[in-house]
C-alpha positions as CSV (number, residue, x, y, z in Angstrom):
1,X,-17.7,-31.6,-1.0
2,X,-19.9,-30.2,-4.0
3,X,-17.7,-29.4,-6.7
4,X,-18.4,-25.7,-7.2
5,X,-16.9,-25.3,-3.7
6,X,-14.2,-26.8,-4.8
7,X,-13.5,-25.2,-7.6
8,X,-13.7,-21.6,-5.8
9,X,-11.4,-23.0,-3.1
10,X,-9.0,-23.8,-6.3
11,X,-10.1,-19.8,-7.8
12,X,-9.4,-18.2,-4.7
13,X,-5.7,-20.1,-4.1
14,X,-5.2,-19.1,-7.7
15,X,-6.0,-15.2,-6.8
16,X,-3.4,-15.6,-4.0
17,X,-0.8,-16.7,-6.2
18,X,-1.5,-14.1,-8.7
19,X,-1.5,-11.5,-5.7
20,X,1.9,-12.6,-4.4
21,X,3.6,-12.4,-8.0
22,X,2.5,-9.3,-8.0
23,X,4.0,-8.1,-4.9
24,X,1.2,-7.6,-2.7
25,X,0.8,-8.7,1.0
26,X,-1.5,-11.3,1.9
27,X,-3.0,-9.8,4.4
28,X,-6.2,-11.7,5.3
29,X,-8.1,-14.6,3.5
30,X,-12.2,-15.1,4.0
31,X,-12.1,-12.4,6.6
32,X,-15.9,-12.5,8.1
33,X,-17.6,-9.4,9.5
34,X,-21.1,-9.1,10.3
35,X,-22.8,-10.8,7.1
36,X,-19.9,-9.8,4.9
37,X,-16.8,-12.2,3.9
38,X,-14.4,-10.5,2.3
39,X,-12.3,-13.1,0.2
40,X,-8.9,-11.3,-0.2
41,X,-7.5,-8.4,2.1
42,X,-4.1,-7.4,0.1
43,X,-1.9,-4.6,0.5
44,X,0.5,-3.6,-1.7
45,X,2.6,0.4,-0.6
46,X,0.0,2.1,1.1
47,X,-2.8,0.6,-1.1
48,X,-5.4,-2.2,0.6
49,X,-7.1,-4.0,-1.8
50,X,-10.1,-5.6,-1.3
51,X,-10.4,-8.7,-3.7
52,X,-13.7,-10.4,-4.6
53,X,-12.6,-13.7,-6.5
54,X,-15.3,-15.0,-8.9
55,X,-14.6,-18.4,-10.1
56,X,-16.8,-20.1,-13.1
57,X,-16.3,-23.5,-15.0
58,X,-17.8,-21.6,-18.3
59,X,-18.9,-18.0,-19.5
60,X,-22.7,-19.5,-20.7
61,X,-24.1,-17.5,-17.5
62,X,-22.1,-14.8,-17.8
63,X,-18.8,-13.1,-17.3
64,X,-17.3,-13.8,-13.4
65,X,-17.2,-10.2,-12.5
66,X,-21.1,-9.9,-13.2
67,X,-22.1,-11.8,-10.0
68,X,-21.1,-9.3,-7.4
69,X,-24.5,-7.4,-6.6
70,X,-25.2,-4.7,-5.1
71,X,-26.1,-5.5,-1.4
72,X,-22.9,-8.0,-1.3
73,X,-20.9,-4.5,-2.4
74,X,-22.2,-2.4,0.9
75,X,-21.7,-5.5,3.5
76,X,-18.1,-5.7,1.7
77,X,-17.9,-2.1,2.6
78,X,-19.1,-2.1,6.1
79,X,-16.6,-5.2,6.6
80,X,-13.7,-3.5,5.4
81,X,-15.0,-0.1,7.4
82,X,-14.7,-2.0,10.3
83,X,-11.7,-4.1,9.7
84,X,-9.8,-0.2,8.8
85,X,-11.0,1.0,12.7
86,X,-9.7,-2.6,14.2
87,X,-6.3,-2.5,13.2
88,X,-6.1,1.5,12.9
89,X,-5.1,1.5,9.5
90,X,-4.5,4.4,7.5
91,X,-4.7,3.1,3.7
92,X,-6.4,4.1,0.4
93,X,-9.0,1.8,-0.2
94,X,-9.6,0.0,-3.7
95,X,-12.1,-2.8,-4.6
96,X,-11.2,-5.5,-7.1
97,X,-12.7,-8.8,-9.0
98,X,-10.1,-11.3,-10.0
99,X,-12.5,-12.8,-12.3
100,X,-11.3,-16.7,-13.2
101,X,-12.8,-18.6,-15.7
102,X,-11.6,-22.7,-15.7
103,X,-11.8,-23.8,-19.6
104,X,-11.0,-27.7,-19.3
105,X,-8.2,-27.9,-17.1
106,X,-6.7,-24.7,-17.4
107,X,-7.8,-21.8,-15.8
108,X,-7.5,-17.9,-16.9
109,X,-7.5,-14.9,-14.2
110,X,-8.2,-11.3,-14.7
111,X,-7.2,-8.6,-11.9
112,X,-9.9,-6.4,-12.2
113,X,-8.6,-3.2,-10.1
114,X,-11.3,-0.4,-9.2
115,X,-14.3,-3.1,-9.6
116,X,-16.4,-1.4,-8.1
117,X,-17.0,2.3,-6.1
118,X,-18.2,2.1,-2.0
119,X,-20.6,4.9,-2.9
């Protein structure tokens, strides 16, 4: 496999972990709706948080958190709008970045919460 995949395979595991110690619920992982894939689904109370996970091997491009664009924010919406009706949930909705950057072989996360607003 190319190694970029392979290093967000490694960022998104990493976003889990960091979920988990933080006492949410794993609720989904690369859930798929319409053109959309939503990397994280996560609940922690009556919070669902939607998680982008943006994994870089260096910052010379940019910060992780400045790759999610604009059209990728409303199919992340309409996925999450339809995965809400689905399961009949009755949440509040927040969208996050846990942006992880790998510097040699350590790697360092950030929980962004309220990334971004579905407006």
């Amino acid at each position: 496999m190319a190694q970029h995949y392979d290093l967000g395979i490694e960022g998104e595991q990493l976003a889990v972990d960091l979920l988990l110690k933080k006492g949410y619920q794993i609720l989904e992982r690369n859930y798929r709706y319409d053109k959309a894939e939503v990397d994280i689904i996560a609940q922690q109370s009556k919070t669902l948080a939607i998680v982008e996970v943006k994994t870089r091997s260096s910052l010379d491009f940019g910060n992780p958190q400045d790759f999610v664009k604009r059209k990728q924010i409303k199919n992340l919406v309409k996925a999450v709008d339809a995965y809400i009706n689905v399961n009949q949930l009755d949440v509040e909705v927040r969208f996050d970045i846990i942006a992880i950057v790998k510097t040699g072989t350590s790697f360092e996360a950030e929980h962004l919460e309220n990334a971004f607003y579905h407006f």
